[in-house]
SEDRENTOR-404074 format. One record per residue (C-alpha): residue number from 1; z, y, x. Coordinates in steps of 0.2 Angstrom, whole numbers, always signed. Example, Ala and Ser with C-alpha at 12.3 -4.5 7.8 and 13.67 -1.06 7.14 Angstrom:
<nodes>
{node 1; {+39; -22; +62}}
{node 2; {+36; -5; +68}}
</nodes>
This chain:
<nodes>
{node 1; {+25; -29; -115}}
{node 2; {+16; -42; -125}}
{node 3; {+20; -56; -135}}
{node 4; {+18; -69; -125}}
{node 5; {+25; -58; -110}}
{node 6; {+39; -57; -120}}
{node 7; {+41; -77; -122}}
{node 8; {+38; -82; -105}}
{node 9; {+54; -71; -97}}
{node 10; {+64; -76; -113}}
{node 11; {+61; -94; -104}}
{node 12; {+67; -89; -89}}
{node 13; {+81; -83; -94}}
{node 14; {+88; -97; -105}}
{node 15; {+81; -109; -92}}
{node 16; {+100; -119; -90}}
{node 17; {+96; -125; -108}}
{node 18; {+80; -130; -105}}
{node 19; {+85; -142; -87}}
{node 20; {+98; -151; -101}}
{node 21; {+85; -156; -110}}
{node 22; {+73; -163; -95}}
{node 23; {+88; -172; -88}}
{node 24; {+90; -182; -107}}
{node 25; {+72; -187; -109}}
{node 26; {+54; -189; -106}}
{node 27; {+53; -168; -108}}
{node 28; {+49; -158; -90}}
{node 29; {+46; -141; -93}}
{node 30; {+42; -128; -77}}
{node 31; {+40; -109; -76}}
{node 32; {+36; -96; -63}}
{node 33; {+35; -75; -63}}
{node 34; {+29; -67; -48}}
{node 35; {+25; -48; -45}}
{node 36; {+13; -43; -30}}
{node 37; {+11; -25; -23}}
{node 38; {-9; -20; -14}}
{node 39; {-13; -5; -4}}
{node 40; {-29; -3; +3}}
{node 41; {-36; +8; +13}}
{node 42; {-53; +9; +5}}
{node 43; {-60; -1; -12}}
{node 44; {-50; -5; -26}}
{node 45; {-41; -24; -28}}
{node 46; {-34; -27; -42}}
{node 47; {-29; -11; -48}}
{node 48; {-31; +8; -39}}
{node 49; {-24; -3; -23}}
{node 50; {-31; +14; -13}}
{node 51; {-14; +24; -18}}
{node 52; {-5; +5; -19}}
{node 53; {-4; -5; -34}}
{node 54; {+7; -16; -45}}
{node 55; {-3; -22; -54}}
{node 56; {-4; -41; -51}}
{node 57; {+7; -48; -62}}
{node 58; {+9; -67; -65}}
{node 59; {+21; -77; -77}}
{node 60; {+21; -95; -83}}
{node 61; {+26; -108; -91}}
{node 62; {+22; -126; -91}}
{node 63; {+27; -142; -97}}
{node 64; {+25; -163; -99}}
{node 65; {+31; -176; -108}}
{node 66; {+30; -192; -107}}
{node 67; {+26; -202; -123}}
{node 68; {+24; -219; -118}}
{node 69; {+22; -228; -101}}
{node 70; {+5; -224; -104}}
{node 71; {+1; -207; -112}}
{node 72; {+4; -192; -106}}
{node 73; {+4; -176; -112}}
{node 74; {+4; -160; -103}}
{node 75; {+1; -143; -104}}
{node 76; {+3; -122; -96}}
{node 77; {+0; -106; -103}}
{node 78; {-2; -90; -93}}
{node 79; {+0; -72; -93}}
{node 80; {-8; -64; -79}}
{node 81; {-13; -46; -76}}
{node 82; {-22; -42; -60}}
{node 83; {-31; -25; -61}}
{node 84; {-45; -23; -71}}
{node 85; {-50; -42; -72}}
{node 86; {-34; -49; -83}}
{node 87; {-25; -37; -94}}
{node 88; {-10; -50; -96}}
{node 89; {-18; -59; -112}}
{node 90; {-10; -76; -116}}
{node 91; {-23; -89; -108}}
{node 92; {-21; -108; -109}}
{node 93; {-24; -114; -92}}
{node 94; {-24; -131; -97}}
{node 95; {-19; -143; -111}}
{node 96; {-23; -161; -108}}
{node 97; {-20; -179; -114}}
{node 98; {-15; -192; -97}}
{node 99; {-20; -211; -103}}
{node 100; {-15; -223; -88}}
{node 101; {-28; -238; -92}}
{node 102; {-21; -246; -77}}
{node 103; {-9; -244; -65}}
{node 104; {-2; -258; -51}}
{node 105; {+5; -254; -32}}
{node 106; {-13; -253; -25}}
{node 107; {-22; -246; -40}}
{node 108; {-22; -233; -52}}
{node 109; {-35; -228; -66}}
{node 110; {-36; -217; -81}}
{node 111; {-44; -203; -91}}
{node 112; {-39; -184; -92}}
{node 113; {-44; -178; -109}}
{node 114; {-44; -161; -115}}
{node 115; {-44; -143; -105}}
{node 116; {-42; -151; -87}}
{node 117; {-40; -141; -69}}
{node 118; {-54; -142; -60}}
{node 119; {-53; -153; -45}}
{node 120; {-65; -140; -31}}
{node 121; {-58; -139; -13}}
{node 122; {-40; -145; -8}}
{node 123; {-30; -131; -19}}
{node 124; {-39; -127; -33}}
{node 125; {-28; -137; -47}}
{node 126; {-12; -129; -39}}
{node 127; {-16; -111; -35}}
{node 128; {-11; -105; -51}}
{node 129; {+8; -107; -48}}
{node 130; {+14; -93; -34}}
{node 131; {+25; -105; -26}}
{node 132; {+10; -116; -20}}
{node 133; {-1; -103; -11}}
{node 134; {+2; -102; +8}}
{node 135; {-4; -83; +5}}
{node 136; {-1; -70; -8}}
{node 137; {-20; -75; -13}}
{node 138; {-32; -92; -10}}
{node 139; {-46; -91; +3}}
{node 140; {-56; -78; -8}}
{node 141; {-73; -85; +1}}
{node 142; {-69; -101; -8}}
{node 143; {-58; -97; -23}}
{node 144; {-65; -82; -31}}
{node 145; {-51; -73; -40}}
{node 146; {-65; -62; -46}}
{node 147; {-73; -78; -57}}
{node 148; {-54; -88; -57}}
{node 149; {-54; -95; -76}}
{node 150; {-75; -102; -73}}
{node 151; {-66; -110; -57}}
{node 152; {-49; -116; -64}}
{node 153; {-53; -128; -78}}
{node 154; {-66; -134; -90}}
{node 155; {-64; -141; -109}}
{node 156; {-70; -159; -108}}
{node 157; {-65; -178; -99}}
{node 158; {-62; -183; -81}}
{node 159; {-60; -202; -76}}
{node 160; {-47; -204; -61}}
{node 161; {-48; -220; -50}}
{node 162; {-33; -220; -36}}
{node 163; {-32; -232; -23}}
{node 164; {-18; -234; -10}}
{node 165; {-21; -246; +5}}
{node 166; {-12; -248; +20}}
{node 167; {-23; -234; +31}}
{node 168; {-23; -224; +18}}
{node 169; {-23; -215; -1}}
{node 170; {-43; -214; -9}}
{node 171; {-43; -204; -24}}
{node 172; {-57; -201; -35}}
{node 173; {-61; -192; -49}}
{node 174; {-78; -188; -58}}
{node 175; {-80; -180; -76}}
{node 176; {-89; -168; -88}}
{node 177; {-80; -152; -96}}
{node 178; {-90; -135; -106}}
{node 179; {-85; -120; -92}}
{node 180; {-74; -106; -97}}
{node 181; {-85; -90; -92}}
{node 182; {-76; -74; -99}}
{node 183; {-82; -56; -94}}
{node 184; {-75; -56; -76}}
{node 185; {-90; -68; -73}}
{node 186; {-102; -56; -80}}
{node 187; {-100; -44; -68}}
{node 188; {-100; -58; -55}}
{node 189; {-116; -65; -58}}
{node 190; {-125; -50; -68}}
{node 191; {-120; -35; -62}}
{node 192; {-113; -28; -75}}
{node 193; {-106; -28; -95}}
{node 194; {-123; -29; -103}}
{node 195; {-122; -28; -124}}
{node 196; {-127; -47; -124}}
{node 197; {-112; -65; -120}}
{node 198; {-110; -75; -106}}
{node 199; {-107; -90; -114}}
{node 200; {-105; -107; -108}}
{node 201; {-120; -119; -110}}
{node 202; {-121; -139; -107}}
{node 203; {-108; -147; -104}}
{node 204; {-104; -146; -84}}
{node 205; {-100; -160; -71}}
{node 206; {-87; -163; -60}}
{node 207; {-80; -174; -47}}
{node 208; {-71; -176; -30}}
{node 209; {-67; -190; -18}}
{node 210; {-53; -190; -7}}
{node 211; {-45; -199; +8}}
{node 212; {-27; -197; +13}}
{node 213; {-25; -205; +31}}
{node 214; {-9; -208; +39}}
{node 215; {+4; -204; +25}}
{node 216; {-8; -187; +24}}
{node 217; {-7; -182; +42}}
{node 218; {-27; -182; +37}}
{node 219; {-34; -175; +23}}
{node 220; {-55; -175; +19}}
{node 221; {-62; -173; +3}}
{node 222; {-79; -168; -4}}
{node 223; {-78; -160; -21}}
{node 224; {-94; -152; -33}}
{node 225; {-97; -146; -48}}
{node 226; {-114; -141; -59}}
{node 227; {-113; -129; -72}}
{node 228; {-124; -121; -86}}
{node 229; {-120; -105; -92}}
{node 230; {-129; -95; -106}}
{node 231; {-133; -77; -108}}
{node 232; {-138; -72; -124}}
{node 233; {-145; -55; -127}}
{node 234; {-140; -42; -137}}
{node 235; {-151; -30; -145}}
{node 236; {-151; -16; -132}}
{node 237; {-155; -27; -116}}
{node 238; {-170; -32; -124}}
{node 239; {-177; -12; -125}}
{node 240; {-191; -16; -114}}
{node 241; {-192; -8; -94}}
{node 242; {-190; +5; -89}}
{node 243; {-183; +12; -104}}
{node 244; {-171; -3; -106}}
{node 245; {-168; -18; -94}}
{node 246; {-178; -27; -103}}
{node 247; {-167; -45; -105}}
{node 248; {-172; -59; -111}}
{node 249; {-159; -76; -118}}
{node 250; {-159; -87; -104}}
{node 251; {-147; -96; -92}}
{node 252; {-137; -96; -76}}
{node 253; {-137; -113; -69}}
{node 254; {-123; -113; -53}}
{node 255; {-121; -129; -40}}
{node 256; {-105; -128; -31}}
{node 257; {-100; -140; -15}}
{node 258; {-85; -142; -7}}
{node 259; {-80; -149; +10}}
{node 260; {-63; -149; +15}}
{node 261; {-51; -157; +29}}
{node 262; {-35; -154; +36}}
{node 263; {-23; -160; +48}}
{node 264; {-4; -159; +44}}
{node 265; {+7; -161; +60}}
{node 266; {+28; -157; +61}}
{node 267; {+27; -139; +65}}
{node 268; {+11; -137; +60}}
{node 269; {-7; -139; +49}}
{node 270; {-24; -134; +51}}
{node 271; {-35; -133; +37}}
{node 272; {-53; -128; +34}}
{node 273; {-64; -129; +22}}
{node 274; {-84; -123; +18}}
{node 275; {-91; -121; +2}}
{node 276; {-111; -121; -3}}
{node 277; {-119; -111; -19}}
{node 278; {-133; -113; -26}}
{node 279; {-138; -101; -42}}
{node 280; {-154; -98; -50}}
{node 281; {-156; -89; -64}}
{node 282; {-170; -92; -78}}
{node 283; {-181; -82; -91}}
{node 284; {-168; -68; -93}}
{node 285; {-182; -55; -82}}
{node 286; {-192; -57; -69}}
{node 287; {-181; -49; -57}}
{node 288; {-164; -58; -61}}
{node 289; {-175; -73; -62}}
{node 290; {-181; -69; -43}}
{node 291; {-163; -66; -38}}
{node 292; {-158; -83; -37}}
{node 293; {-148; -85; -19}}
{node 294; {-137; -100; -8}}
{node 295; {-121; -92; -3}}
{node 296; {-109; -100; +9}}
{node 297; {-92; -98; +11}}
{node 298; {-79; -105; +23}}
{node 299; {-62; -104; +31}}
{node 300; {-52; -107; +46}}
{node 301; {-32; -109; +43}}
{node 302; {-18; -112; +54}}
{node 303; {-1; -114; +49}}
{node 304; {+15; -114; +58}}
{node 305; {+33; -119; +51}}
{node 306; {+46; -109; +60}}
{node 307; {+61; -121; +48}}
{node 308; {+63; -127; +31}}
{node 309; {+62; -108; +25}}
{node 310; {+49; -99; +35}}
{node 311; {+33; -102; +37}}
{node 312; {+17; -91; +47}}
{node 313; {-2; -92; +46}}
{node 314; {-18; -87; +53}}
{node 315; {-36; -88; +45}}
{node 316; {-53; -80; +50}}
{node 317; {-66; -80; +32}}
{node 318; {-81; -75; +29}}
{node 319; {-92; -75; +14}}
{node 320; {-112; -73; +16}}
{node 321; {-120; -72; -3}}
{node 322; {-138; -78; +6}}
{node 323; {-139; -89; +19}}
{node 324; {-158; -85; +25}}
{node 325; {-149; -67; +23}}
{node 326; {-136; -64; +36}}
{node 327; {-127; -48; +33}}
{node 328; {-140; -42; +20}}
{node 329; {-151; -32; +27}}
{node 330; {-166; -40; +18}}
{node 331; {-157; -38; +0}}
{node 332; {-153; -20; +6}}
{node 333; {-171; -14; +9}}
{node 334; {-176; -22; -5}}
{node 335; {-163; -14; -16}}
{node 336; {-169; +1; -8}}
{node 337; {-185; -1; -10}}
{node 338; {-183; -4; -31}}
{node 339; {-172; +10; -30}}
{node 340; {-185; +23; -25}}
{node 341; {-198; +15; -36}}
{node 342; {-187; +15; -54}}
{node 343; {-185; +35; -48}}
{node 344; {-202; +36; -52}}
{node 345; {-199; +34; -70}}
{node 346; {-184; +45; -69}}
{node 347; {-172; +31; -70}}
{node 348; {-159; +35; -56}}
{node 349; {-152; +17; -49}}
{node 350; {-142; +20; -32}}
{node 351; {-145; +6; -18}}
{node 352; {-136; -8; -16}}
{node 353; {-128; -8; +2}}
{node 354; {-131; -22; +15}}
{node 355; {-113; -24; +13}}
{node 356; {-112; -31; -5}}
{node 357; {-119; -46; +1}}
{node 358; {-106; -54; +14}}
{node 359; {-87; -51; +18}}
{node 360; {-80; -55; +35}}
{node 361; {-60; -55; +36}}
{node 362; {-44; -60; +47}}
{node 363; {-29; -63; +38}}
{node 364; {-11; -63; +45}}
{node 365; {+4; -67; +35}}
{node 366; {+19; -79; +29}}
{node 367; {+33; -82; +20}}
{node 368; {+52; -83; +17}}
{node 369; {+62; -94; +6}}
{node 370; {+75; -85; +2}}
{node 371; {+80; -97; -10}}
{node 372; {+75; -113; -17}}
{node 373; {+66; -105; -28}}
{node 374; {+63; -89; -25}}
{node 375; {+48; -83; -11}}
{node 376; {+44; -68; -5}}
{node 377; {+28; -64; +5}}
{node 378; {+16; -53; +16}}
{node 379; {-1; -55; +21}}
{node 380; {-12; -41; +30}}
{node 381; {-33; -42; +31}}
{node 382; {-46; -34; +41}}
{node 383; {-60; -35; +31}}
{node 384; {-79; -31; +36}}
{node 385; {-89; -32; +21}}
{node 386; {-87; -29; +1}}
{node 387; {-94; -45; -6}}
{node 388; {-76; -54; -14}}
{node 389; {-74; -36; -23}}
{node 390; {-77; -37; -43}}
{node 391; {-91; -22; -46}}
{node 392; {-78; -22; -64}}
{node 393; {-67; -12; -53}}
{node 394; {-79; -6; -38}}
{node 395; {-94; +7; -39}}
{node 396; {-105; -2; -26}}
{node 397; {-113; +11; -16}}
{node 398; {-95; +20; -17}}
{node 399; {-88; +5; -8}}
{node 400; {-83; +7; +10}}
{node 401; {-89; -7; +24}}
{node 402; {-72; -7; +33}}
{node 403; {-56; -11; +24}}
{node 404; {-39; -17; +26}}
{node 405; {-27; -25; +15}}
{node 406; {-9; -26; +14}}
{node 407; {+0; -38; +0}}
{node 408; {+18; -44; -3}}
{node 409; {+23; -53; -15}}
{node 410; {+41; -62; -24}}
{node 411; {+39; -76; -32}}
{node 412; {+51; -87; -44}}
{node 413; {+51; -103; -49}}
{node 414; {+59; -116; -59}}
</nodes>
């Protein structure tokens, strides 16, 4: 167990002496631990999930104070293992500054400042507690666990402008942040761990708007983001093809959309959402920089709430990595078609299957409060299509088209 490990359940433990201190001031401070188990019956998630895994670990601990009517400050660090993507390092999810510039019954502005939570999509900025999943794991077609710290938060500014009117809440928000890509997005977006860094480039931009209708019976919301991420070479990518790959310092540049809506009845909700990509890459080598693709993703989720403890859903997602490319077929006979020519110069690269390029799944599941703050849950996905898999822990032409999953999870809060 490391360090920060080692803190986090020393928190939990001595939490009664932490509520006395929240209940005398301006202090809140908040924690969760959760422990997930994954089989699958082909393909690896988070861990050797084939012969069942533990390996998705999450513990936390955030907090807030409030320094003035005006200022506050606020902030959460994370240990998270999951497989071979997180090894359980400590990770500052975010750490920001909250100034209220103005704030009446019908209006609120102010500027976030510091590392700040992305706002994509409806659950983005609370998917990293346990407690606020519906499921053991978010919509993977939307938010990508395989690329979760370039998707979670940002180190820069956001300007929030709330306004509350008698048909409903808009809420706005639109700022600029550097991206935090780590190796997990390497794999993601190039395939594999080449000698050279993923680093992050301009400064990105983000922003949402957001209507509340009804006292949130519905929710629409259009969120985006822009980003710029460099690659820098290291001396072996630049060994020139076909002895080497050839790679040259350039940059990713990723465009993300979001549009979400929901409807929120007693017993039950319905939420969608579809997401748009757009990535190009350029002057790292003529074939990443021909491998640009648009990618959609969307869901389908409905809800129902058996009582106050126990909760049911539904969802059908699917993933396709190129829209003028259902299914990949194209991508596969071209991968095919490269993979006989580099075996020309002796270079032995396997084919990339159609399947790679899209994932097709229906998910089951729920939940149980057994307490307050404690949730156990389950989920079970039949999945066509390997495309939300990490290739850090997948061989690709090893993968298998047809999958399921089974996940449970406890969570705890306080």
């Amino acid at each position: 167990m490391n360090t920060l490990n080692a803190i986090l359940l020393l928190t939990l433990v001595t939490y009664p002496s932490f509520a006395e201190v929240t209940r005398q001031d301006n202090l809140k401070i908040h924690g969760f631990a959760s422990q997930a188990y994954v089989h699958t019956s082909a393909n690896n998630f988070f861990g050797d999930s084939e012969d069942g895994s533990l390996d998705f670990t999450e513990l936390g601990i955030n907090t807030s104070y409030q320094l003035s009517p005006r200022l506050r400050v606020a902030g959460q660090l994370l240990s998270r293992r999951a497989g071979e993507l997180y090894t359980g390092s400590p990770w500052l999810d975010y750490a920001l500054a909250d100034i209220n510039l103005l704030s009446t019954t019908e209006n609120q502005f102010g500027i976030y400042l510091g590392r700040i939570k992305n706002p994509i999509g409806l659950y983005n900025e609370t998917r990293d507690v346990a407690h606020t999943r519906q499921g053991v794991f978010a919509p993977q077609v939307i938010y990508f666990d395989k690329v979760r710290n370039l998707l979670m938060s940002a180190d820069g500014f956001h300007l929030y402008s709330n306004h509350f009117l008698s048909s409903g809440n808009i809420l706005i928000r639109i700022g600029a942040g550097y991206p935090l890509p780590d190796k997990n997005v390497e794999y993601a977006f190039m395939g594999q761990n080449w000698q050279g860094k993923l680093d992050r480039g301009k400064l990105g931009l983000f922003g949402r708007i957001m209507y509340e209708h009804d006292g949130g019976r519905w929710v629409f919301a259009l969120s985006g983001t822009t980003l710029e991420l460099d690659f820098n070479r290291g001396e072996q990518d630049a060994i020139p093809f076909p002895a080497g790959a050839g790679l040259s310092s350039g940059t990713i540049d990723i465009d993300y959309t979001t549009l979400s809506s929901q409807y929120n009845a007693e017993k039950w909700q319905f939420t969608t959402e579809v997401a748009f990509e757009h990535v190009s890459y350029n002057n790292i080598s003529a074939a990443f920089d021909q491998a640009g693709f648009d990618s959609i993703g969307y869901y389908g989720q409905l809800d129902y709430k058996f009582n106050s403890n126990r909760q049911a859903f539904i969802r059908y997602e699917e993933f396709q990595l190129n829209r003028d490319d259902w299914n990949g077929k194209k991508a596969a006979r071209e991968s095919l078609a490269t993979s006989l020519f580099l075996s020309g110069f002796g270079i032995n690269q396997p084919p990339s299957p159609a399947r790679n390029n899209y994932s097709k799944a229906w998910v089951f599941g729920g939940h149980w409060d057994i307490k307050p703050n404690l949730r156990l849950r389950a989920e079970y996905h039949f999945i066509e299509g390997t495309a939300i898999l990490s290739q850090r822990e997948n061989t690709v032409p090893l993968t298998e088209k047809f999958w399921n999953m089974f996940a449970m999870s406890v969570s705890y809060r306080f």
